[in-house]
C-alpha positions in Angstrom: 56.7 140.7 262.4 53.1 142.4 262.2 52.1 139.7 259.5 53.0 136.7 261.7 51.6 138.2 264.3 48.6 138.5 262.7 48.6 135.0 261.3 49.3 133.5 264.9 45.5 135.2 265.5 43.5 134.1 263.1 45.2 130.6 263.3 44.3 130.5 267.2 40.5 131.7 266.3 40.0 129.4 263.3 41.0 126.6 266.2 37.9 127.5 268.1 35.7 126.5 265.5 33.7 123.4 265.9 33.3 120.7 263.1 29.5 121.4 263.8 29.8 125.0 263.5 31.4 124.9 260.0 29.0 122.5 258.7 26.0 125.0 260.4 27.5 127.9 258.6 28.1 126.4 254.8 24.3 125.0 255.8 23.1 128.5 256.1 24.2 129.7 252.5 21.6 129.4 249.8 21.6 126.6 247.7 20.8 128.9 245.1 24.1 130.8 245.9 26.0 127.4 245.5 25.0 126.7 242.5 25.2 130.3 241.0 28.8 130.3 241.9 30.0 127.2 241.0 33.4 127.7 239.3 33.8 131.0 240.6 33.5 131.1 244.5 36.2 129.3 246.6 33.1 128.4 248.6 31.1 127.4 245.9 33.4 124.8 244.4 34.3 123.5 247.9 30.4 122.4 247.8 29.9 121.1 245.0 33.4 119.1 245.0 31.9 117.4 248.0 29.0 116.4 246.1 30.5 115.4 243.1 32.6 112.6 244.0 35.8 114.3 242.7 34.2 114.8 238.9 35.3 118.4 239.4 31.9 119.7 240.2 30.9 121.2 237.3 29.8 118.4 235.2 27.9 116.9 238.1 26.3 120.0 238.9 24.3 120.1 235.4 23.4 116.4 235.4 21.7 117.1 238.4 19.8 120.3 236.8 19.2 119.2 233.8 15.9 118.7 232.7 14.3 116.5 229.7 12.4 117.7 227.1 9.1 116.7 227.1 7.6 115.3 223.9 4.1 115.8 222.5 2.2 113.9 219.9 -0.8 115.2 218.0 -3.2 113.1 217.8 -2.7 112.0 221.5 -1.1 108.7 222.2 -4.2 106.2 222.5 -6.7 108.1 220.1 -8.8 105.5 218.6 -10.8 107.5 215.9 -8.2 110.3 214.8 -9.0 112.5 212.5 -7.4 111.6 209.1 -7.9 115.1 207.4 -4.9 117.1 209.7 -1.5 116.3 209.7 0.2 114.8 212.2 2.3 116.9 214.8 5.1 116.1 216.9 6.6 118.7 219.5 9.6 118.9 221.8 9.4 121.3 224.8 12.2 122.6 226.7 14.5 121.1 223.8 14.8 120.0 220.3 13.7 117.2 218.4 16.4 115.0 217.0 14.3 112.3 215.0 11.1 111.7 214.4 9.2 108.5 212.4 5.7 107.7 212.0 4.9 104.2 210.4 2.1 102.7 209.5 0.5 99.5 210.0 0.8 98.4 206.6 4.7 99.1 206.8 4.2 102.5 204.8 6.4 106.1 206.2 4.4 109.1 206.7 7.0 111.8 205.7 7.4 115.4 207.2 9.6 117.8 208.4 10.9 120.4 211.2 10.8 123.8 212.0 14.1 125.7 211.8 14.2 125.1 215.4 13.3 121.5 215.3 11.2 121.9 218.2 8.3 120.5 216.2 7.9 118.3 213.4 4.9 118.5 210.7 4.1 115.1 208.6 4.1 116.3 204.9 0.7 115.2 204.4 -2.8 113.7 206.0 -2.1 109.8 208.0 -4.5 107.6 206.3 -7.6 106.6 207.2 -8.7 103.5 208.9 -4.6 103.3 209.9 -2.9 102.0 213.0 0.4 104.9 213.3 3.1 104.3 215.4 5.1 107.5 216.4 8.6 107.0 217.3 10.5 110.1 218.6 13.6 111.1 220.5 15.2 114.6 221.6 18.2 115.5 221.5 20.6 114.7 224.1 18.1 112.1 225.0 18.9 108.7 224.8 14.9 107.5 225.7 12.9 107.2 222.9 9.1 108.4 223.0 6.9 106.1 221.5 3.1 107.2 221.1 0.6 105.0 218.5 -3.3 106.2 217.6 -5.5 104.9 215.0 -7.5 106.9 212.3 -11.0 106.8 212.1 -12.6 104.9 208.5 -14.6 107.7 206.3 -18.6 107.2 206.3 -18.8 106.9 202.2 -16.6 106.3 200.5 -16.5 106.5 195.9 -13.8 104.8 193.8 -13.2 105.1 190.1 -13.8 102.5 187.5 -11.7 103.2 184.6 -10.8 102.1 180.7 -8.6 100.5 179.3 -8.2 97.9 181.6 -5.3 97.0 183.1 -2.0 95.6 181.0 -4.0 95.9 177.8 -3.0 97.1 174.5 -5.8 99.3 172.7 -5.9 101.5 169.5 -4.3 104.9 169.3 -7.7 106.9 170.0 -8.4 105.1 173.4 -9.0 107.9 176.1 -8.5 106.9 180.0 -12.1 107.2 181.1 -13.1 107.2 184.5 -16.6 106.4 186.0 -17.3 107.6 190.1 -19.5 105.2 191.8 -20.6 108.8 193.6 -21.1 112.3 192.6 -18.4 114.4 192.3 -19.0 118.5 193.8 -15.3 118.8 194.1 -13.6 118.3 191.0 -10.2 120.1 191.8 -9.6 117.6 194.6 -10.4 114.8 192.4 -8.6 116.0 189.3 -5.7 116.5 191.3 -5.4 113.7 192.8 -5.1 111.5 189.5 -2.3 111.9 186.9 -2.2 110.3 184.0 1.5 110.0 182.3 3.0 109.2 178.6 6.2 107.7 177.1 6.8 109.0 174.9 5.9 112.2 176.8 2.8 114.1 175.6 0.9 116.9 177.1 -2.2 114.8 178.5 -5.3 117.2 179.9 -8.3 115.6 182.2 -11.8 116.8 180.5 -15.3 116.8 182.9 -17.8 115.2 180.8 -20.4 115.0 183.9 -20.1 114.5 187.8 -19.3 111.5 187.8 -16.8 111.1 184.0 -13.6 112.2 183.6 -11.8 111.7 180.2 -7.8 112.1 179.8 -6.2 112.5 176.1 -3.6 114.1 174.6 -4.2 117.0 172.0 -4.2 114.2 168.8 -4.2 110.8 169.2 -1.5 108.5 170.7 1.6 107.9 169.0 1.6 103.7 168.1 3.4 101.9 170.8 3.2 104.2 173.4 3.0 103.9 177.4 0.7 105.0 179.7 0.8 105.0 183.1 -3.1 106.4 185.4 -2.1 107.3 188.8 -4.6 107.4 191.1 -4.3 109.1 194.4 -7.6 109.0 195.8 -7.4 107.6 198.9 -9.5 110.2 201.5 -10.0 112.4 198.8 -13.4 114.0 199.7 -15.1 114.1 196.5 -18.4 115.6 198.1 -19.2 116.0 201.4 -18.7 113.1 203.1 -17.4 111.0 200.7 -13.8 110.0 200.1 -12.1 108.2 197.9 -10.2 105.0 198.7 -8.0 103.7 195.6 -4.5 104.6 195.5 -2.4 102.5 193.1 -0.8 103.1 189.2 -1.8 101.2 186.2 -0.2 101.1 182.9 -1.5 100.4 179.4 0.3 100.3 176.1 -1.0 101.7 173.1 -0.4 99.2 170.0 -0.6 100.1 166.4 -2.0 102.8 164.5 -5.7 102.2 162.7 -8.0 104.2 161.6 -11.0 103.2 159.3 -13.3 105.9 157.8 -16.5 105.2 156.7 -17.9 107.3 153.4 -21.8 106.6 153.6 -21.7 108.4 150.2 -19.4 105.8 148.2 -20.8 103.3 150.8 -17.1 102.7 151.1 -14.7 101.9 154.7 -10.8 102.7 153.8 -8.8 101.0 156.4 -5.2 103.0 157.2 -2.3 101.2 158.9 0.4 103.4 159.8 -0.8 105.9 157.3 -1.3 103.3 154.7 -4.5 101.5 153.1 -4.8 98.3 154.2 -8.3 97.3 153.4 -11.1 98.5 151.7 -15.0 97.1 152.3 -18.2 97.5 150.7 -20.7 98.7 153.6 -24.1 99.7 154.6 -25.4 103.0 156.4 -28.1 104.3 158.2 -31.3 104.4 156.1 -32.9 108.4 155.8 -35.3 107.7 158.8 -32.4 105.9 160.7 -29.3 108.0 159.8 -25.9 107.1 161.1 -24.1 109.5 163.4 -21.2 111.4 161.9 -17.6 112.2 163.3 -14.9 110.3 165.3 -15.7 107.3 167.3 -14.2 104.8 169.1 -14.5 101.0 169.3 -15.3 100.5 173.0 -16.4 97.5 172.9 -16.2 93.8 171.1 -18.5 90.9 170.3 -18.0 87.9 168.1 -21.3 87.5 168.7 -24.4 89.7 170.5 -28.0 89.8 170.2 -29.5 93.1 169.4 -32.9 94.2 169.7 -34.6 97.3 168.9 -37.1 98.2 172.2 -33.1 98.7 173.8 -32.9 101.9 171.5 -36.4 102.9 171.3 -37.3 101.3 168.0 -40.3 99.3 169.0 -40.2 95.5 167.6 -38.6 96.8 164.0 -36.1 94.1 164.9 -34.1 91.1 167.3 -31.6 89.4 165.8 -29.9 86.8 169.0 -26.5 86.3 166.6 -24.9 89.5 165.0 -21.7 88.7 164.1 -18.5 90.7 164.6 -20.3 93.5 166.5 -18.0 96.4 167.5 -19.6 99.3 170.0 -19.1 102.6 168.5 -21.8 104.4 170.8 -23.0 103.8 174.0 -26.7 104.9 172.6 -25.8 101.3 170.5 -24.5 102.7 167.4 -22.1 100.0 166.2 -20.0 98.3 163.4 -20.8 95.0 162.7 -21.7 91.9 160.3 -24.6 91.4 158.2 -25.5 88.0 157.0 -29.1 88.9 156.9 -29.2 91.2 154.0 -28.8 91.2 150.1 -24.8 91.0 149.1 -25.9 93.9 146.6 -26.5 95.7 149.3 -23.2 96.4 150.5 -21.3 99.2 148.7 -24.6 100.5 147.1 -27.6 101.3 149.7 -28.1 102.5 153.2 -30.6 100.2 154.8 -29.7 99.8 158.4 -31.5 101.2 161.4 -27.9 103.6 162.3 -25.1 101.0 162.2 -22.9 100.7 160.0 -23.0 97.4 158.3 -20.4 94.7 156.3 -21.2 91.3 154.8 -20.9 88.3 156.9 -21.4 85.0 157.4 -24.2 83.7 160.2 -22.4 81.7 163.0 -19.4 84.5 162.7 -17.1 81.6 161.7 -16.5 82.7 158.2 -13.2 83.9 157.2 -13.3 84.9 153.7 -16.2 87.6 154.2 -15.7 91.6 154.9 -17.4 91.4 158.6 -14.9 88.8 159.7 -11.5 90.1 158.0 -12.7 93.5 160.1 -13.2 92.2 163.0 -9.7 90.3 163.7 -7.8 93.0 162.3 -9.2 95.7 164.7 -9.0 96.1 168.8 -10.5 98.7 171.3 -9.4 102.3 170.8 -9.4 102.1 167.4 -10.9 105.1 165.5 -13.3 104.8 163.4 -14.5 107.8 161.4 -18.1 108.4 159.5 -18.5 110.9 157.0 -21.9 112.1 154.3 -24.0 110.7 157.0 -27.3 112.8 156.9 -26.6 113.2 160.7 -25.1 115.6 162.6 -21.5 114.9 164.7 -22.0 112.5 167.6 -22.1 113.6 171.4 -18.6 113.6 172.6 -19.6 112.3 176.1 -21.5 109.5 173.9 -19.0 106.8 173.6 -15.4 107.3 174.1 -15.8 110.0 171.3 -13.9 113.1 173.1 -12.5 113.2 169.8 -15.1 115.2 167.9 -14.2 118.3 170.6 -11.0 120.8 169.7 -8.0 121.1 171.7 -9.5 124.5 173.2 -12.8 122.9 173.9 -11.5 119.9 176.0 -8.9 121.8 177.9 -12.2 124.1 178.7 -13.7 121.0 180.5 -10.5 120.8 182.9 -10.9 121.3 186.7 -7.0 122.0 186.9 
């Protein structure tokens, strides 16, 4: 009886309560407090049940909450002259990144990577310069994409690199890779690290400073006959000095061909040509004279004439001498020592004196069309890199840095001239 009576009460004051009345009181509780207490007040569900449609509240509730991360882009969106020196930065606040690209306008990927809370990503190395970037990002949970783009600014100066062999072409096993900077080179780390230069078969292959502006590569003896080479150059914004940056970034292969070396005995006044390890010619030659004397050591055949004038005033000899048609002329020296025909002197000359003004000398045939003499048979039987060695000269070893003639320095000695 007391609990019906009871009942009967409240049921008889819940009847005096207005429609407007209960909306005025749920009105007066804090939104805050609806929220807070959503699936755990009676009161709190009722509201948010009303809101939701019938969705159950919850779900409804954190829609309405939620809030999207915001994305930021470094460089901004819109930058016309980025810098090209930083990386590039992508950030995600109040969430996580889920993906991230950057592409450039050349179709190329700049790569990079996130935090362990992928709230920002980091592009694995420097954009380009000169580059239109497009920056493509989304968070997660997010089904927008943000979508920024800047461009990099181009460098002042730039340098490239000229190099040897050329190119696809097949040289002689002592060709070194040189490389020539149209600009002086202060940071030679940078520089040297940013060009690899590769072997198949595989070979330890070390970079040697010969001045600011050369760098040599070789391997500790020469290359093995038919082998591959591959330069890598990575120089693209590389600054090289202050300022100045490097703009080439491609690979280029050359092939090593067969093995000859030819050394020249100014004492017998004899060249023995090797194949392989093997004679495969002998010739009858002529040597710097004793005012005039030849250098000695290891040289290189860098480059190849059928026919060239020479003329003395180019070497500081005066007038002693112009000739407009030397035949079969091979560059040994970039100071113009080379080997070449002679149709000009005595045949008894050849295998028996030293008469020339440093070159070394074999009998030819004027017009360079001659196959039966010495100068000619040389000459088609050789190609650049080949090594050419001269021994009893009277002179002392040739520069290294004169010529492709790295050669003439030890193992020791050219790893010394590394920047790495």
């Amino acid at each position: 009886m007391g609990v019906s009576h009871l009942s009967n009460r409240a049921g008889q004051r819940a009847r005096k309560w207005s429609r407007r009345g209960i909306l005025g009181v749920l009105g007066a509780v804090p939104a805050a407090a609806l929220l807070t207490g959503c699936g755990s007040s009676p009161v709190a569900s009722d509201a948010t049940s009303t809101a939701g449609a019938g969705d159950g509240g919850g779900a409804s509730a954190r829609r309405a909450t939620a809030k999207k991360a915001t994305i930021t882009v470094t460089p901004a969106a819109g930058t016309r002259k980025a810098d090209f020196t930083s990386r590039v930065e992508v950030t995600a606040t109040g969430g996580a990144l889920a993906s991230v690209e950057v592409t450039g306008n050349d179709g190329s990927a700049l790569p990079g990577s996130y935090n362990e809370a992928r709230t920002k990503w980091t592009s694995a190395k420097n954009p380009y310069s000169g580059t239109k970037y497009t920056v493509t990002a989304r968070a997660e949970g997010d089904t927008e994409e943000t979508v920024a783009a800047f461009t990099t600014k181009s460098p002042g100066e730039t340098f490239v690199g000229y190099f040897t062999p050329e190119a696809g072409s097949t040289s002689g096993v002592g060709m070194p890779v040189s490389i020539n900077f149209t600009h002086a080179v202060t940071d030679r780390t940078a520089v040297q690290k940013a060009i690899t230069v590769t072997a198949e078969p595989a070979v330890e292959v070390v970079g040697h400073w010969f001045s600011d502006t050369r760098l040599d590569f070789r391997p500790e003896t020469y290359w093995a006959a038919g082998t591959k080479i591959t330069l890598s150059l990575r120089l693209k914004d590389v600054e090289g000095s202050d300022g100045v940056y490097g703009v080439e970034s491609k690979d280029v292969i050359f092939h090593i061909g067969r093995e000859q070396i030819s050394t020249v005995d100014l004492a017998t006044k004899q060249m023995v040509v090797k194949r392989g390890g093997r004679t495969f010619a002998t010739y009858p030659v002529t040597g710097g004279d004793s005012g005039h004397t030849t250098w000695s050591g290891i040289m290189v055949i860098s480059e190849r004439f059928k026919q060239t004038r020479m003329e003395s005033s180019t070497v500081g000899l005066g007038d002693e001498y112009d000739i407009p048609d030397v035949p079969h002329a091979q560059r040994l020296t970039t100071s113009g020592t080379f080997v070449h025909g002679n149709y000009w002197a005595s045949t008894a000359v050849f295998g028996h004196q030293n008469t020339s003004h440093g070159c070394v000398g074999l009998h030819d045939a004027k017009g360079a069309n001659d196959s039966s003499v010495p100068g000619y048979e040389f000459y088609e039987s050789s190609m650049l890199g080949d090594v050419v060695i001269v021994r009893n000269s009277g002179e002392r070893t040739v520069d290294p840095a004169n010529g492709l003639n790295g050669w003439n320095l030890s193992w020791p000695e050219w790893r010394a001239g590394s920047a790495l």
